[in-house]
C-alpha positions in Angstrom: -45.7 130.7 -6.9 -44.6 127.1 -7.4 -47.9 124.4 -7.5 -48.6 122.1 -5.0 -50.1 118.7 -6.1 -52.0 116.4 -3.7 -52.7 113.3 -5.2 -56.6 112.3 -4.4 -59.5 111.5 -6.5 -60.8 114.2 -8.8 -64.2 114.9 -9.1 -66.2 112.3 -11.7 -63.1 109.8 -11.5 -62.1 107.1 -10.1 -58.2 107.0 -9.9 -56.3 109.0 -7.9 -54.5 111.7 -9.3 -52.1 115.0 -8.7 -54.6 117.2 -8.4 -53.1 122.0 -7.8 -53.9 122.2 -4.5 -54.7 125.8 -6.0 -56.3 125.8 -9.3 -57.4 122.0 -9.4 -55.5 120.9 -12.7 -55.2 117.4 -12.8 -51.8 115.9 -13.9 -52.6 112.9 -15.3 -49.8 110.5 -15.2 -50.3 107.9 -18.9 -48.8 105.0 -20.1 -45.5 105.4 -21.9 -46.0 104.2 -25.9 -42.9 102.4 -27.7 -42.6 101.9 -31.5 -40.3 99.9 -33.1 -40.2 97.0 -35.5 -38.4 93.6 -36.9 -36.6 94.5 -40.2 -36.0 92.3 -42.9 -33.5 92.5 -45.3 -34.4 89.2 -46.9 -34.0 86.5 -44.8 -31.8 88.2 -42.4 -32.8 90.2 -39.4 -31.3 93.2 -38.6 -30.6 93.9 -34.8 -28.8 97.0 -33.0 -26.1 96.3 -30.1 -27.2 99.3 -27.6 -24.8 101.7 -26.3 -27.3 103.1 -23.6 -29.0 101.4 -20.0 -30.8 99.5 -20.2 -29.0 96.2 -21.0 -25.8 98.4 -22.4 -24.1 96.1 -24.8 -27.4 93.7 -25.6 -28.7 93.0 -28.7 -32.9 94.6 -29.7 -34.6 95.7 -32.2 -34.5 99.4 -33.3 -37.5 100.9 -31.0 -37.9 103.5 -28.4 -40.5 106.0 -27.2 -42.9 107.4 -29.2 -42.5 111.5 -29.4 -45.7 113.7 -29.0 -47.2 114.0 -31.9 -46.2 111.4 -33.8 -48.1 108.0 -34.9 -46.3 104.6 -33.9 -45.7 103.9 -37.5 -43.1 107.6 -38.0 -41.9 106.7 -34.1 -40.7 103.1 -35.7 -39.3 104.9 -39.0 -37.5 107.4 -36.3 -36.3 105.1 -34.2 -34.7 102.7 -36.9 -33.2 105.9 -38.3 -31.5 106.7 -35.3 -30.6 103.4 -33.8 -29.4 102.2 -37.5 -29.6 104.5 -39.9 -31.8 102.6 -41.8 -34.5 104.0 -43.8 -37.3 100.9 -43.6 -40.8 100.3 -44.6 -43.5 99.3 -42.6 -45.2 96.0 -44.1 -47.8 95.6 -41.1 -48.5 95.6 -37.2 -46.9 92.8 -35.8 -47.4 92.7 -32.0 -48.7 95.0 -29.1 -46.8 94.4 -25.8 -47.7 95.4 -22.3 -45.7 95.9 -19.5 -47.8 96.7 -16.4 -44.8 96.9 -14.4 -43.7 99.7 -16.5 -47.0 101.1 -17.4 -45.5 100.6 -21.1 -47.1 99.8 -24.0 -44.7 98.9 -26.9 -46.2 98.9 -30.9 -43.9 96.6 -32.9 -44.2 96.5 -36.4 -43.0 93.9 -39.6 -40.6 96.1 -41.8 -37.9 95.4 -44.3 -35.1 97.4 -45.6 -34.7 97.5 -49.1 -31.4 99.3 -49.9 -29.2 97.7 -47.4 -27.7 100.8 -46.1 -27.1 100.9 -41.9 -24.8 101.9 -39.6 -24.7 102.7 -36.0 -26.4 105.6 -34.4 -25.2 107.7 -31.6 -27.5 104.6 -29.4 -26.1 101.4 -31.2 -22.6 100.3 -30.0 -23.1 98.0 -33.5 -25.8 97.1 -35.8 -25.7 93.5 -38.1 -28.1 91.3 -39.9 -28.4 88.0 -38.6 -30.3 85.1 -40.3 -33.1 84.1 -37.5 -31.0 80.7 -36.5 -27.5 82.7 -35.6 -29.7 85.4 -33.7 -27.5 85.6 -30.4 -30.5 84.8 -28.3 -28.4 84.7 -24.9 -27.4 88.5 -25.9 -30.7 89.9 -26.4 -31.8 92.8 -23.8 -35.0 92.6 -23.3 -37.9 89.7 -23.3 -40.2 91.8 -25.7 -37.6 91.9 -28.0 -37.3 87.6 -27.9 -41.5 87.7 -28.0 -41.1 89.7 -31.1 -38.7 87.3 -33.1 -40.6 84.2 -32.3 -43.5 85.9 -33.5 -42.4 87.5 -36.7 -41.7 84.1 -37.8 -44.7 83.3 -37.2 -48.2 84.5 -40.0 -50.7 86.4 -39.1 -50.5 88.6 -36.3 -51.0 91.1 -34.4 -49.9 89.4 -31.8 -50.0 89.9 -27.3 -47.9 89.1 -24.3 -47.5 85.4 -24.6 -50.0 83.3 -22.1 -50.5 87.1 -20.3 -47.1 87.1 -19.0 -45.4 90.2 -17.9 -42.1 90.7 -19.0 -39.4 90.1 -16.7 -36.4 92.5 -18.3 -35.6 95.8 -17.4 -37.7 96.3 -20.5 
């Protein structure tokens, strides 16, 4: 027998929910959580051109969703790893980004690389360092990514959505 959901408030909540119409589990519907990070290699920053949608052919950072069962910080390693090959090490949380639109939260972190090795992953079309001031900021895919930049030059951290703006990307 295939479930049927009606989507109502459950019992002691106060957001409606799909709620089996037959056996009353609730199927709660959560934020999505993104890890990723600004790698260093010395003064350069390294960025991956993506070969997926969103924003095909764009320049971001290596990040992407986090898997179940994993913390942010192994969901950035994996992520840099597959976007770049690059095996980094996290230094520190730089920023926690919200995209109500999305109902995404993304985890960015302050990494560097140390042995220099990357390549593109099956998801990067390319993958370069760039020193901040040649970052090809009219090529990058998403405003998150931008937010991120400005802030890793920046101490202290972690940092928020700028002023409480939502994003305006395809983020």
């Amino acid at each position: 027998m295939t479930p049927s959901f009606t989507r109502r408030v459950p019992d002691g909540d106060t957001v409606a929910r799909a709620v089996c119409d037959t056996c009353g589990f609730i199927a709660y519907d959560n934020p999505k959580i993104v890890a990723g990070a600004v790698v260093r290699v010395g003064s350069r920053i390294l960025l991956c051109k993506r070969n997926i949608e969103p924003a095909r052919g764009r320049w971001t950072l290596p990040a992407g969703y986090l898997e179940n069962g994993e913390t942010p910080e192994e969901g950035a390693r994996r992520e840099a790893y597959e976007e770049s090959t690059a095996a980094i090490k996290i230094d520190g949380l730089l920023a926690i980004y919200t995209i109500r639109r999305l109902s995404q939260v993304q985890i960015i972190y302050r990494a560097h690389l140390d042995d220099g090795v990357f390549a593109p992953g099956p998801e990067s079309q390319a993958v370069a360092l760039f020193e901040p001031d040649a970052i090809p900021y009219d090529e990058i895919a998403f405003s998150t990514v931008r937010w991120a930049l400005a802030h890793e030059r920046q101490p202290g951290g972690p940092f928020t959505n700028p002023d409480n703006v939502e994003p305006s990307g395809p983020e």
